[in-house]
C-alpha positions as CSV (number, residue, x, y, z in Angstrom):
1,X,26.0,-22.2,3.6
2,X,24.0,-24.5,6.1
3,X,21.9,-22.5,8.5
4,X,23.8,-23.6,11.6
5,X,26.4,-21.2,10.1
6,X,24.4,-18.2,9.1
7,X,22.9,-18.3,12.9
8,X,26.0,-18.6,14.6
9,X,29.1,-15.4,14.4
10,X,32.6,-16.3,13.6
11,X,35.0,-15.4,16.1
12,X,38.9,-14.7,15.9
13,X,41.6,-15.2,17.9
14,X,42.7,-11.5,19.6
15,X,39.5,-9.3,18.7
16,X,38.1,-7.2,21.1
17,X,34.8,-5.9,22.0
18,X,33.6,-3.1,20.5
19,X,30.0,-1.5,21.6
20,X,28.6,1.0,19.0
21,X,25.8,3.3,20.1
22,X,22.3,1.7,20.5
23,X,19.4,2.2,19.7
24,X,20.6,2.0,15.6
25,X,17.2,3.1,14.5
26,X,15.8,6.0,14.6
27,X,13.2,8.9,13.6
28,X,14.7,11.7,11.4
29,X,12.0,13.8,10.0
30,X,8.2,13.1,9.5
31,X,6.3,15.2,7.3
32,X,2.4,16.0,6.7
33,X,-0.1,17.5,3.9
34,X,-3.7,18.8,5.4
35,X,-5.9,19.5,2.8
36,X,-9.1,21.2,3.9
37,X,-9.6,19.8,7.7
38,X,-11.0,16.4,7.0
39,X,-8.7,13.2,7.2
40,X,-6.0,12.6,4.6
41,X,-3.8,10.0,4.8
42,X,-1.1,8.8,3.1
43,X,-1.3,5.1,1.8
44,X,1.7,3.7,0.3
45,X,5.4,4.1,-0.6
46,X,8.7,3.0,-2.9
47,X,11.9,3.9,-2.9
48,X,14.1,4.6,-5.7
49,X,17.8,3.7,-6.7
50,X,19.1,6.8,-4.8
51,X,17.4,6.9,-1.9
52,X,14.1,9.1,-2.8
53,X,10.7,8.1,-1.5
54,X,7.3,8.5,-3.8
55,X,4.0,8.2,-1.8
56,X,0.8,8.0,-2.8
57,X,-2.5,9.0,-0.8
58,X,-5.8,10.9,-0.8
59,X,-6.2,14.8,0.1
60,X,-9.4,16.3,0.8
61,X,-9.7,19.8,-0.8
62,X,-13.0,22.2,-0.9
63,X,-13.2,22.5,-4.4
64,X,-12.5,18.8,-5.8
65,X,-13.7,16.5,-2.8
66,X,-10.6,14.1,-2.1
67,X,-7.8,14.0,-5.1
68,X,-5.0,11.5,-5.6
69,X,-1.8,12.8,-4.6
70,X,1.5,11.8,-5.5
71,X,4.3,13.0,-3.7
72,X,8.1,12.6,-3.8
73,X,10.2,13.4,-1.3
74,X,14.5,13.8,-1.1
75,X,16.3,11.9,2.0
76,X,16.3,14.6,4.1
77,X,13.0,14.9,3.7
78,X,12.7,18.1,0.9
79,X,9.5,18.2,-1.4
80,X,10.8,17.4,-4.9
81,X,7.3,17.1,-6.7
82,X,3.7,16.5,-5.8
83,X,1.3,15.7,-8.4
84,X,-2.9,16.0,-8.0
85,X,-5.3,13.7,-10.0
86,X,-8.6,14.8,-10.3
87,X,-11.4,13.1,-11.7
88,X,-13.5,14.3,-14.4
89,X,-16.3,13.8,-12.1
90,X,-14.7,15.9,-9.4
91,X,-15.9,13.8,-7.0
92,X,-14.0,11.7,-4.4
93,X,-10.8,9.7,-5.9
94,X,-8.1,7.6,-3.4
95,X,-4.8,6.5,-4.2
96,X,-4.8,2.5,-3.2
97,X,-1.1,2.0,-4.5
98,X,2.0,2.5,-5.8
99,X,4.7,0.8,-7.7
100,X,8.2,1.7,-9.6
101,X,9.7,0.9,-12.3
102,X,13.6,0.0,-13.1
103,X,13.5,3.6,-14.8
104,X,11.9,6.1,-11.8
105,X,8.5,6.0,-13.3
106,X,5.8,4.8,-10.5
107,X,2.4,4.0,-11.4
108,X,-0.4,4.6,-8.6
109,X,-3.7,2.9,-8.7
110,X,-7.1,3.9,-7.2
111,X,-10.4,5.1,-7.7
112,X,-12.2,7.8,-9.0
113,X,-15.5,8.8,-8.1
114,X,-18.1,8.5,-11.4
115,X,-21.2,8.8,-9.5
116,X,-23.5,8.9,-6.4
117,X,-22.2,5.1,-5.9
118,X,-20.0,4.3,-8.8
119,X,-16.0,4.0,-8.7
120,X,-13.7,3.7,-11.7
121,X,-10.4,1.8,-11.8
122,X,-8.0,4.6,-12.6
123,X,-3.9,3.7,-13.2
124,X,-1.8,7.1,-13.2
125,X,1.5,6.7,-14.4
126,X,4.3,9.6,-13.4
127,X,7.7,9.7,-15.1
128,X,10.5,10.2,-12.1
129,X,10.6,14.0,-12.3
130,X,7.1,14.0,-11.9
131,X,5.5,14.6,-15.2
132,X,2.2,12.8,-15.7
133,X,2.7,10.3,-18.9
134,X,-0.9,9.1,-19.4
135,X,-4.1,8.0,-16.9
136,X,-6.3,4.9,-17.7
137,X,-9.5,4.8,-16.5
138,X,-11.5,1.6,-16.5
139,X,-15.4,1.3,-15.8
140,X,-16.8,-1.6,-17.3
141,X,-19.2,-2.7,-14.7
142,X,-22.2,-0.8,-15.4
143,X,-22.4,1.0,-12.5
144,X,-20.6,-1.3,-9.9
145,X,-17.8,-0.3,-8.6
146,X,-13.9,-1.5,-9.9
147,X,-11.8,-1.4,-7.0
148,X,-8.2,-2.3,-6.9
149,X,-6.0,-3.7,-3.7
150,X,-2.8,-3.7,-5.2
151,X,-0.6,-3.4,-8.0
152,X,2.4,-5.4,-9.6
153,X,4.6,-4.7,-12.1
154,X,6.5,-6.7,-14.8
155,X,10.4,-6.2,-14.4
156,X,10.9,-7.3,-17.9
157,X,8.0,-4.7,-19.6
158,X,7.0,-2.1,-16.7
159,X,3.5,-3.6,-17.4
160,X,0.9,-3.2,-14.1
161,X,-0.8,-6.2,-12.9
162,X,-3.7,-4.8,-10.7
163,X,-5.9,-7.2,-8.1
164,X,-9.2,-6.4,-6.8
165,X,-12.8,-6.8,-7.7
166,X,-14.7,-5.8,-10.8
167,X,-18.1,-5.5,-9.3
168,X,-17.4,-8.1,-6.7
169,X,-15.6,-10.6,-8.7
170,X,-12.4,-11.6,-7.9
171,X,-10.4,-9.8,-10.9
172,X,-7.0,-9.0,-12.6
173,X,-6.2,-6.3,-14.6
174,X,-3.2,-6.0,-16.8
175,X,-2.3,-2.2,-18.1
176,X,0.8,-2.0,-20.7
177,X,3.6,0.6,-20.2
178,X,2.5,2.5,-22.6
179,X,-1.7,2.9,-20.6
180,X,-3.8,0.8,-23.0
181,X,-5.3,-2.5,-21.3
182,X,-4.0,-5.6,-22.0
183,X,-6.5,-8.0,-20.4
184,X,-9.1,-8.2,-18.0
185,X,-9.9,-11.2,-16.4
186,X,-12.9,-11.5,-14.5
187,X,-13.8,-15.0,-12.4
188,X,-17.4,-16.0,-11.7
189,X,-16.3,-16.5,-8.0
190,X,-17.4,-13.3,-5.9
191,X,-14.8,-11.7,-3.8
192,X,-11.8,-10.1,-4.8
193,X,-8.5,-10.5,-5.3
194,X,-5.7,-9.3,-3.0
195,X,-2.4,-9.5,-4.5
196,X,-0.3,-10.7,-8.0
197,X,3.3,-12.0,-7.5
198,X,4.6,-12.9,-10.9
199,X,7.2,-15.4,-11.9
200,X,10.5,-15.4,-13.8
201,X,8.4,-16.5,-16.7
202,X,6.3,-13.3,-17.0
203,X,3.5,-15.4,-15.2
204,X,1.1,-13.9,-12.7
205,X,-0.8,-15.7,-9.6
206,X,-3.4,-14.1,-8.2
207,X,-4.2,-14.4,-4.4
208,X,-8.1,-13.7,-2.8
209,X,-11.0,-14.9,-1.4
210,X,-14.0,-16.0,-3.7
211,X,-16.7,-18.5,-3.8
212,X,-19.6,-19.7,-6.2
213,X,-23.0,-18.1,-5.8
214,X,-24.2,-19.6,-2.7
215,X,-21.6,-21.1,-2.0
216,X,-18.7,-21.0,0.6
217,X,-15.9,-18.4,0.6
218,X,-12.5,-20.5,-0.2
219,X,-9.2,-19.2,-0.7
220,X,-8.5,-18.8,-4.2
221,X,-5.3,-19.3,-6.3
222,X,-5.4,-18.2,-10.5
223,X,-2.4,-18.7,-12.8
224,X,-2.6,-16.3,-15.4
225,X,-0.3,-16.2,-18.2
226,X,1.3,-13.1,-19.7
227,X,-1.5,-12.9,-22.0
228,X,-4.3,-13.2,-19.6
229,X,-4.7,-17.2,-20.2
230,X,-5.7,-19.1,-17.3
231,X,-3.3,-21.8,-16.8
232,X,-4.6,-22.9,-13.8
233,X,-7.0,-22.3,-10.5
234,X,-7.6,-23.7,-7.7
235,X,-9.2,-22.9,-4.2
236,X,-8.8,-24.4,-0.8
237,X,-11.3,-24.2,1.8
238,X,-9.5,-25.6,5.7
239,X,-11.1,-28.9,6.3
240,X,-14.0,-28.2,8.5
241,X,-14.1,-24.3,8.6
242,X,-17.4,-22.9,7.5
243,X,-15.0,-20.5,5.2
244,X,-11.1,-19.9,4.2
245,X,-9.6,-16.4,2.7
246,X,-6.4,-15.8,1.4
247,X,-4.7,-12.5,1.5
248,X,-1.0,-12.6,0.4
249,X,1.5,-15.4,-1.4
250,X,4.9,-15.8,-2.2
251,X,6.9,-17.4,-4.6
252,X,9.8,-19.8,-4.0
253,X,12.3,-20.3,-6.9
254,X,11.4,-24.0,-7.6
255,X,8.0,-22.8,-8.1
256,X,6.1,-23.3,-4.9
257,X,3.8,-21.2,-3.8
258,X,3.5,-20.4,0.1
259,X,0.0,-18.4,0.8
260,X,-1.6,-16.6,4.0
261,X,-4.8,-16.1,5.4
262,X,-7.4,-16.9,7.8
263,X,-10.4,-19.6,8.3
264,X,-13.4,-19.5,10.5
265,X,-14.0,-22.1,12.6
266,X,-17.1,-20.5,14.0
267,X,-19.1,-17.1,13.9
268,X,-16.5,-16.4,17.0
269,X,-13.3,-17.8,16.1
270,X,-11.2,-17.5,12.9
271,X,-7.7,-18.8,13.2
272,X,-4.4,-17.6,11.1
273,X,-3.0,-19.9,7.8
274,X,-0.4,-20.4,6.1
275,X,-1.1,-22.9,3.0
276,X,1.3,-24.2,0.6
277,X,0.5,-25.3,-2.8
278,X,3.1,-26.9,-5.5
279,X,3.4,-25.3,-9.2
280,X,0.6,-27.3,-10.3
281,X,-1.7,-25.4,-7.6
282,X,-2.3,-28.6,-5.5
283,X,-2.2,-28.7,-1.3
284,X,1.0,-29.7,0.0
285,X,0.6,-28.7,3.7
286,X,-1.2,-25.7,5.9
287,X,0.1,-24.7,9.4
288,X,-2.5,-23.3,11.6
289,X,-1.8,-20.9,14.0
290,X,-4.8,-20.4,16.8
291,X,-6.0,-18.0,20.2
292,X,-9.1,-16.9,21.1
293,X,-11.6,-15.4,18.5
294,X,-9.9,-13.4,15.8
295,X,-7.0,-14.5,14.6
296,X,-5.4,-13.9,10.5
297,X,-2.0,-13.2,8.4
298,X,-2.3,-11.0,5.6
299,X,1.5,-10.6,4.8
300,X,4.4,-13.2,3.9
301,X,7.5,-12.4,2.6
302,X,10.6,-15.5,1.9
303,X,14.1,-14.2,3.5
304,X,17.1,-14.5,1.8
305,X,17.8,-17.9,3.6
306,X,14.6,-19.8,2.2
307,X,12.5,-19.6,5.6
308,X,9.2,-17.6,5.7
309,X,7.8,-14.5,8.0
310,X,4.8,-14.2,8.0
311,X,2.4,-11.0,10.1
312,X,-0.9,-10.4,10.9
313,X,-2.6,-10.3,14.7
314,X,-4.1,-12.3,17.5
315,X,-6.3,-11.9,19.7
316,X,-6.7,-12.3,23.6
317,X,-8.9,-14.1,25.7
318,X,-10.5,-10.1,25.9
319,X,-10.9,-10.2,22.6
320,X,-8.2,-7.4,22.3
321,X,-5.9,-7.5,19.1
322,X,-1.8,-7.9,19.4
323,X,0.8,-7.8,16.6
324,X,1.3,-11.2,15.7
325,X,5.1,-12.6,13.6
326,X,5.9,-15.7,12.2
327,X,8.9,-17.7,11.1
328,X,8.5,-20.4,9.4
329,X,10.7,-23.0,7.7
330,X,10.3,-23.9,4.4
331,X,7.9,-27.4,5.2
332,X,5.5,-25.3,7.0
333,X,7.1,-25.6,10.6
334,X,6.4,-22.4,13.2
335,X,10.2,-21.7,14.5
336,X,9.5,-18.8,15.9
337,X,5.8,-16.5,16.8
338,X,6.3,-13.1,18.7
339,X,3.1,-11.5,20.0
340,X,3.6,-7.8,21.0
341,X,1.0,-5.6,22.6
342,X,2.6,-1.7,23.3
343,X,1.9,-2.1,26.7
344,X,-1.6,-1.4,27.6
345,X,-3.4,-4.1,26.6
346,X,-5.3,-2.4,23.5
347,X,-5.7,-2.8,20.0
348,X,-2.3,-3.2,18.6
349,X,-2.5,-3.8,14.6
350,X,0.0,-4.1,12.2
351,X,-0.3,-2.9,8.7
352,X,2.7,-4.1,6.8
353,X,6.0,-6.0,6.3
354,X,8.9,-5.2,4.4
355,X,12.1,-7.3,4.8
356,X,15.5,-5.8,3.8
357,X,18.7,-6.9,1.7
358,X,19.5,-8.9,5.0
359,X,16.2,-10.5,5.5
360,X,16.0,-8.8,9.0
361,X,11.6,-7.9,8.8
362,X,10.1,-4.5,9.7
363,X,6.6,-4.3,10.9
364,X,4.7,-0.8,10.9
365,X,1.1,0.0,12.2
366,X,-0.7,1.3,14.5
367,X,-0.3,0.8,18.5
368,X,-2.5,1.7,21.5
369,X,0.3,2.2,24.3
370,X,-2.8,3.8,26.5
371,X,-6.6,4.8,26.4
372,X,-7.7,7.3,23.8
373,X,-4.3,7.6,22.1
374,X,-2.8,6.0,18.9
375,X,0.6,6.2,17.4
376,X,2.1,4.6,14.2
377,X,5.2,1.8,14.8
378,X,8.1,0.6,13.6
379,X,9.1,-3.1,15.1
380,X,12.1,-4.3,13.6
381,X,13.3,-8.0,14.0
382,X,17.1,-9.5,13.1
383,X,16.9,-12.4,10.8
384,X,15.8,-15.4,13.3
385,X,12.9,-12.7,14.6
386,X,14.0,-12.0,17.2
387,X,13.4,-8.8,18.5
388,X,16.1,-5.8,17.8
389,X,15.1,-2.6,18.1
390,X,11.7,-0.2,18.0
391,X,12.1,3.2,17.9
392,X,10.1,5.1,20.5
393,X,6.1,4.7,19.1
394,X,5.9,7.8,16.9
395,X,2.5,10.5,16.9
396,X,1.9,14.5,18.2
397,X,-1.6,14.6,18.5
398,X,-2.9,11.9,21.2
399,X,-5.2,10.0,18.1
400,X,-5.1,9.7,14.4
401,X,-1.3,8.8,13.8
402,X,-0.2,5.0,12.0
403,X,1.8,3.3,9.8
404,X,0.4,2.1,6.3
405,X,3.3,0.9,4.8
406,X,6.7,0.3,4.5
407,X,9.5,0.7,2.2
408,X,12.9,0.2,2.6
409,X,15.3,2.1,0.7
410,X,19.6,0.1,0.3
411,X,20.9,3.0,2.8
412,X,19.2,1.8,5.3
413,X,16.2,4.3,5.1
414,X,13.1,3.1,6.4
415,X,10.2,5.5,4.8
416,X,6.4,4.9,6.5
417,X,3.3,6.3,4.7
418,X,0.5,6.5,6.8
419,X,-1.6,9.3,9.0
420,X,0.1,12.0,11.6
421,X,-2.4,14.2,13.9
422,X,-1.4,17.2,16.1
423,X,-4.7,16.1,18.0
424,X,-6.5,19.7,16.8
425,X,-8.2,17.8,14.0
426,X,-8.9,14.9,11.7
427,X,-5.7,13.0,11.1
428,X,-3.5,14.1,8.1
429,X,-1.2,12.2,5.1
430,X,1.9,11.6,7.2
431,X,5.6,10.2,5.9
432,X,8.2,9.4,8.6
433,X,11.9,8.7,8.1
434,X,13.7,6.3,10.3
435,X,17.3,5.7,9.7
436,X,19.9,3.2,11.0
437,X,23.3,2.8,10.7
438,X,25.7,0.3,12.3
439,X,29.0,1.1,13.2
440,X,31.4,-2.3,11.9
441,X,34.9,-1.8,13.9
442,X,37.6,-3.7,11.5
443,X,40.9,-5.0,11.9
444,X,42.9,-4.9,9.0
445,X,46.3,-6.1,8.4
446,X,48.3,-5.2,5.4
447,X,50.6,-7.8,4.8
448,X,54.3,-6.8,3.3
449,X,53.4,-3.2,4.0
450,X,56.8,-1.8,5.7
451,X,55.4,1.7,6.5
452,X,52.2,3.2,8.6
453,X,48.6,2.3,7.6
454,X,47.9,5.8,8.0
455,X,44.9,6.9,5.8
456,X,45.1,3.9,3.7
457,X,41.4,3.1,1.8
458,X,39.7,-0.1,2.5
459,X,37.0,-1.4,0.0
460,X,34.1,-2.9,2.8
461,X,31.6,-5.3,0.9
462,X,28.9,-7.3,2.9
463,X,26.5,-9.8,1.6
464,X,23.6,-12.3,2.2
465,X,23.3,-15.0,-0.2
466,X,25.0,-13.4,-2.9
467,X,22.6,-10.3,-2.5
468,X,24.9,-7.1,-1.7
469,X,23.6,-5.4,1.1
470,X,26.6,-2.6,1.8
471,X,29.7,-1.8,-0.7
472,X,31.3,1.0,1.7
473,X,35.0,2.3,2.6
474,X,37.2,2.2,5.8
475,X,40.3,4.5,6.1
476,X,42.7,2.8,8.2
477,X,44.8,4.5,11.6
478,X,48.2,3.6,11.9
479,X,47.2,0.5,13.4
480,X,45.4,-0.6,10.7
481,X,42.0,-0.3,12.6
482,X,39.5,1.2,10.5
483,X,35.7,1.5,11.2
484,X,32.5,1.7,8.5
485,X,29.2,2.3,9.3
486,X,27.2,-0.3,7.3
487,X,23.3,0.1,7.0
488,X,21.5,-2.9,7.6
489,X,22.5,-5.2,10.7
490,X,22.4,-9.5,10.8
491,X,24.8,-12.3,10.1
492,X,26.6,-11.5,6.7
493,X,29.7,-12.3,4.7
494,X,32.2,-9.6,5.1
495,X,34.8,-8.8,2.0
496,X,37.8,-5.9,2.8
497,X,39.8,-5.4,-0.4
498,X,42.7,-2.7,0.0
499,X,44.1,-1.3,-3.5
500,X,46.9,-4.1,-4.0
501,X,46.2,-6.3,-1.6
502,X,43.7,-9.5,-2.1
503,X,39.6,-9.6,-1.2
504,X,39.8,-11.4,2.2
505,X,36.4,-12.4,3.8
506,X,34.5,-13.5,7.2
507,X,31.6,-16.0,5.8
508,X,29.4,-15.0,8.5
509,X,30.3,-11.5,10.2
510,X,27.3,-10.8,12.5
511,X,26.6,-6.9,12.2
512,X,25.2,-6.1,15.5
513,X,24.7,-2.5,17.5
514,X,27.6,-4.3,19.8
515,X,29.8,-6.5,17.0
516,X,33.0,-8.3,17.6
517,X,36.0,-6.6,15.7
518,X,36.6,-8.4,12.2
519,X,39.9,-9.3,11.7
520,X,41.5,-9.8,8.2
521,X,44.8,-9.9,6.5
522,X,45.3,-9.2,3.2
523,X,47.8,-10.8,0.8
524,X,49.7,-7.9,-1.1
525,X,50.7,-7.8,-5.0
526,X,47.7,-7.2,-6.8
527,X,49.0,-4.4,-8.5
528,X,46.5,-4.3,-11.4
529,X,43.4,-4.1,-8.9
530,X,41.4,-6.9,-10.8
531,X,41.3,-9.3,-7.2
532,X,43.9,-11.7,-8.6
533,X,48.3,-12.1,-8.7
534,X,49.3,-13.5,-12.1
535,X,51.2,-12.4,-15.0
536,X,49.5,-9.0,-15.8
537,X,50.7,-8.1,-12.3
538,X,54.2,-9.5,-13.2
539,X,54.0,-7.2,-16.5
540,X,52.8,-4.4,-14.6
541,X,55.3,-4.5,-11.9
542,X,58.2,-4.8,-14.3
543,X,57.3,-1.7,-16.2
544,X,57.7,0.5,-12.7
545,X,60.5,-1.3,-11.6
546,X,63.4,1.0,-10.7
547,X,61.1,3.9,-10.6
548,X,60.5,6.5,-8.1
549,X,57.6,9.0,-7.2
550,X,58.1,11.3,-10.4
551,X,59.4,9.0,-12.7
552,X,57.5,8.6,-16.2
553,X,57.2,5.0,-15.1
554,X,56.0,5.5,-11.7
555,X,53.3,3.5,-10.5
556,X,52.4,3.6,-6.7
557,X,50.4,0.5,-6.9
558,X,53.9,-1.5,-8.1
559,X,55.1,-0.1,-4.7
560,X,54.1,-3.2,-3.0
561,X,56.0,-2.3,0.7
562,X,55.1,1.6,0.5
563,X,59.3,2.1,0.5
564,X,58.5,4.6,-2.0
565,X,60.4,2.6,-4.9
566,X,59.5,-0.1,-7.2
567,X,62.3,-2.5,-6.5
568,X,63.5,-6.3,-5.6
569,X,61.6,-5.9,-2.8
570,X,58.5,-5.5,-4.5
571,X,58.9,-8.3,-6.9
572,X,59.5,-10.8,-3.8
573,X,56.1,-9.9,-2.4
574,X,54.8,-10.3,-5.9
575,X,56.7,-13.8,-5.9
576,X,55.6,-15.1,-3.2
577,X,51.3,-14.3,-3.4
578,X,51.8,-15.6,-7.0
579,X,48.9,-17.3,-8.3
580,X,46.5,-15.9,-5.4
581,X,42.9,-14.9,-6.2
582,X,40.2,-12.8,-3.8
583,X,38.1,-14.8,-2.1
């Protein structure tokens, strides 16, 4: 599907215009934890297969200093476990991430405080109803500190891939399901790295900053095997700059590699990147995007349609910070940047990016919308970013309050972890819920059905390049209108399949707060369900015929017309849709 196609909605002859409520997003419940009056915060989230969020974060008690806590909450918000860590040290230990697991499990990375000035790698792994299955600590650096900035992990073996620094070297950790270590690899560049992305091959590249003693910093690229081999490095340093840092990558599926950052160009001025490198880890191209003094990405994600967004913040000729979103294409080109300051003129920063089964990309953070007061945000974009919908900048207390991170959840939940204040004290661990649904107003015709539509069931699938992003039902009025509500907005491919009738579909069905009616007839005589006419049907059909509602051999689905008798009639419809498939 070319993108001309995916940007533009297909229109039918006789819909009307339907206008749905707007805004579609919007706050449903936040929630807080205070532990002993000093700030807490809340620092990352996933979601699982049913909807339930897991954060992670710090929590400062009396007794224990801070503590890891793990958290995870139901949809409507209801505590279903929290788990503590404490260190045998008892000193300060913070939660840095989480991740999950295909089974529930999430593992949460930190560190834990060892002594005056020491901090331990620790890996906690939690089983989904909260039970903890083992803890790894690691502190091999002789008094340094191992400090993680992320964590991966493998599809295939629920193995973590950690990046960070093992007393300041850029390093990669790799922890097995089971909490033994697998390997550590340690460069001789100092710096750290930021972020793992792994491969379908069970590979891992490693993202960061690092340079040789002495040296410049460079953004640097390692390929590490699923035993810890290096396969390859390389680092990158912008023609000219006096140093380069990376900060996130992504993968493409022909095995390019598309990387963010920054470069300074002087002591004032550091300008935003975006590099590409090829599978071999040699330059293809870097896109530059510039203002005045301090300008970086630090996030990229790759949408559904092979294009790029990529987030991070610019500044103003007063040296003032905005939100800053990119869309690139896939050789490098800037289609699209939106700056957005809340209004003010402040410090506006974001935090993170998430994109969602549609590839429409959510930004949360922190915004200034006036002097002395700070709220957390969520900025959502449709596919092209361009602007949607923001829900109204969320905080009680006039300071304290933003957005860490962002997960998205396939009902349309959007789940922050970050910091909420009532404004009485030091900010808190926050969570906010922010849910959308769009209303999708259908036109359905049954063909060869003689009787009212009345309550009939609609199947309602939507998709973007073969990823499902909705799989909902319609009950139809008499006039065979039906409507859905559908939880992620943008330009999809729209299936309807009624019990016997055929899969009809719209290519590209653009899901807006205000969409066009879809229209679609369905062919009738699928009377097995399986999305095809053939013989089976034939058989099927022939086994009811002459039957009515109580007969041994009665089978409403043969009752093509809804006359309430399998008859001639029936086997015409049949007849004539013969050899028909779903689309």
């Amino acid at each position: 599907m070319g993108t001309v196609l995916r940007r533009c909605s297909a229109l039918f002859a006789g819909c009307v215009l339907f206008v749905s409520a707007s805004p579609q997003l919007s706050h449903q419940w936040s929630a807080t934890m205070d532990g002993g009056g000093l700030p807490d915060g809340a620092v990352d989230v996933v979601t699982d297969s049913v909807g339930n969020g897991v954060v992670a974060g710090s929590v400062q008690t009396a007794a224990t200093n801070y503590d890891i806590v793990t958290r995870k909450y139901a949809r409507d918000g209801s505590v279903l476990w929290t788990a503590t860590y404490d260190g045998t040290a008892h000193l300060a230990d913070a939660a840095t991430a989480i991740a999950m697991d295909g089974a529930g499990n999430v593992v949460v990375v930190g560190t834990t405080g060892v002594g005056a000035s020491n901090l331990d790698l620790v890996v906690l792994k939690y089983s989904k109803s909260g039970a903890l299955q083992w803890s790894y600590v690691y502190g091999g650096s002789s008094g340094g500190n191992d400090a993680p900035e992320s964590v991966t992990l493998d599809p295939a073996t629920g193995d973590a891939w950690i990046a960070g620094a093992q007393n300041g070297l850029f390093s990669v950790w790799r922890v097995r399901a089971n909490g033994t270590l697998d390997f550590l690899y340690v460069s001789t560049w100092t710096g750290a790295s930021r972020r793992v992305r792994l491969d379908a091959a069970g590979n891992g590249y490693a993202i960061g900053n690092g340079h040789l003693f002495g040296g410049q910093d460079a953004l640097t690229l390692v390929e590490l095997g699923p035993t810890g081999s290096v396969l390859a490095t390389a680092q990158y340093n912008r023609p000219g700059a006096v140093s380069t840092a990376g900060q996130d990558l992504v993968l493409s599926p022909d095995g390019q590699i598309t990387t963010v950052g920054a470069f300074q160009v002087n002591p004032l001025n550091y300008d935003a990147l975006v590099a590409r490198f090829d599978a071999s880890l040699a330059v293809q191209w870097a896109t530059v995007w510039s203002a005045p003094f301090w300008d970086a990405l630090f996030r990229i994600e790759r949408s559904p349609f092979g294009e790029f967004v990529a987030v991070g913040w610019a500044t103003t000729s007063n040296a003032v910070f905005d939100v800053l979103a990119l869309r690139l294409s896939d050789a490098g080109a800037i289609m699209v940047a939106d700056r957005w300051d809340a209004g003010a003129g402040l410090n506006d920063y974001p935090s993170d990016l998430a994109l969602d089964p549609a590839g429409n990309p959510y930004l949360v953070g922190t915004a200034t919308p006036s002097a002395g007061v700070s709220r957390l945000f969520v900025r959502k974009y449709d596919q092209g970013l361009g602007f949607v919908e923001m829900p109204t900048v969320f905080g009680a207390g006039p300071a304290g309050n933003g957005g860490n991170r962002v997960a998205i959840n396939r009902n349309g939940d959007v789940w922050v972890a970050g910091t909420l204040s009532s404004g009485t004290e030091y900010p808190d661990w926050g969570v906010a819920q922010f849910r959308q649904s769009y209303v999708l107003p259908m036109f359905v015709n049954l063909q060869d059905w003689s009787v009212s539509a009345e309550g009939q069931v609609v199947r309602v699938l939507l998709t973007v390049e073969g990823v499902e992003t909705a799989d909902t039902y319609a009950t139809l009025d008499g006039g065979n209108f039906g409507l859905a509500h559908v939880p992620f907005s943008g330009l999809q491919a729209l299936r309807i399949k009624g019990s016997h009738w055929l899969t009809r579909m719209d290519p590209a069905f653009e899901v807006t707060p205000g969409s066009l009616t879809a229209y679609l007839s369905l062919p009738n005589g699928d009377v097995n369900g399986n999305d095809s006419i053939g013989i089976s049907d034939f058989l099927a059909l022939r086994s009811a015929f002459g039957s009515v509602p109580g007969n041994p051999n009665w089978n409403p689905e043969a009752d093509l017309n809804g006359s309430g008798a399998v008859n001639v009639a029936d086997f015409l419809i049949l007849r004539k849709n013969f050899g028909q498939a779903g689309q």
